[in-house]
N, C-alpha and C positions, 0 to 999 in steps of 0.2 A: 650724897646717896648714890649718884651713880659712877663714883672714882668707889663705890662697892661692890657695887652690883655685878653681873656676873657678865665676861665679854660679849659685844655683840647685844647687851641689851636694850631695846630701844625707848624711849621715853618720849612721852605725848600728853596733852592737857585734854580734859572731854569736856565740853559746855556746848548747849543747847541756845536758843534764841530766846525759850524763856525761862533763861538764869536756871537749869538743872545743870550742875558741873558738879565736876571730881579734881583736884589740885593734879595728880599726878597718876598716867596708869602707864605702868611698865609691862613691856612684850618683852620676858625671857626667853633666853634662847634654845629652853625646855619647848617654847608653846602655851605654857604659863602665861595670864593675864593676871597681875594686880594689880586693882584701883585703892588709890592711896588719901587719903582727906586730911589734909593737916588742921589742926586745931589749937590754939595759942593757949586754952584753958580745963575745960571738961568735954570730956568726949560723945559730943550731944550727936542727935540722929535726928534730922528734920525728915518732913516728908520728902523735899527736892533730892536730898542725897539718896535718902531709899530709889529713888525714880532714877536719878544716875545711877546706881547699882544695878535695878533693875534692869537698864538700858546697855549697861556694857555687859553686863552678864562675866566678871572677873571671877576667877578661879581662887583668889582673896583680895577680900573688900575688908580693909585695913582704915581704922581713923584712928592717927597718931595725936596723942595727947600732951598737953604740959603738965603733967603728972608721973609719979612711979608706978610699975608695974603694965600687967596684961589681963583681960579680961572680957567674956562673951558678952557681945552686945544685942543679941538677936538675930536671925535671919543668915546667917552665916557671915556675921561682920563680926569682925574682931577690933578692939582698941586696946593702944601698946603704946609702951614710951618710945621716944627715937632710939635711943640704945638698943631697947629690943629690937627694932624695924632692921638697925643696919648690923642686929647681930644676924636675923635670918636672912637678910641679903648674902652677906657674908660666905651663908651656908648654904643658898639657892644655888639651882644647877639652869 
């Protein structure tokens, strides 16, 4: 993902002391924040990730699924297949 991303992007893990975390939040070099949540199956939403969204407050809040396609998950969280992630990297400024 980030031999995609856009130069100068910088990439960071978010976790809390109790166990609220995000896999992945990228600083583009727009000023752009997305937090990124990878998921090996269905693209579930517990309360701890809401609270990590809630917490970094990302400009998109992305959970990457083991499924095809894209689709609103509530709250301004989106969930997408990896293809899709690293086709809008791709296209991020």
């Amino acid at each position: 993902m980030l031999r995609i991303a856009p130069e100068r992007t910088e990439a960071s893990f978010y976790g809390t002391a109790t166990k609220v975390e995000v896999d992945l939040v990228l600083e583009l070099p727009s000023g752009q924040r997305w937090a990124i949540e990878i998921k090996r199956g269905l693209a579930t939403m517990d309360r701890a990730l809401r609270v990590a969204f809630d917490d970094i407050r990302p400009d998109r809040a992305i959970i990457v699924h083991g499924r095809e396609g894209r689709f609103p998950k509530g709250g301004n969280v989106e969930a997408m297949d990896l293809a899709m992630l690293l086709q809008d990297l791709r296209t991020a400024t």
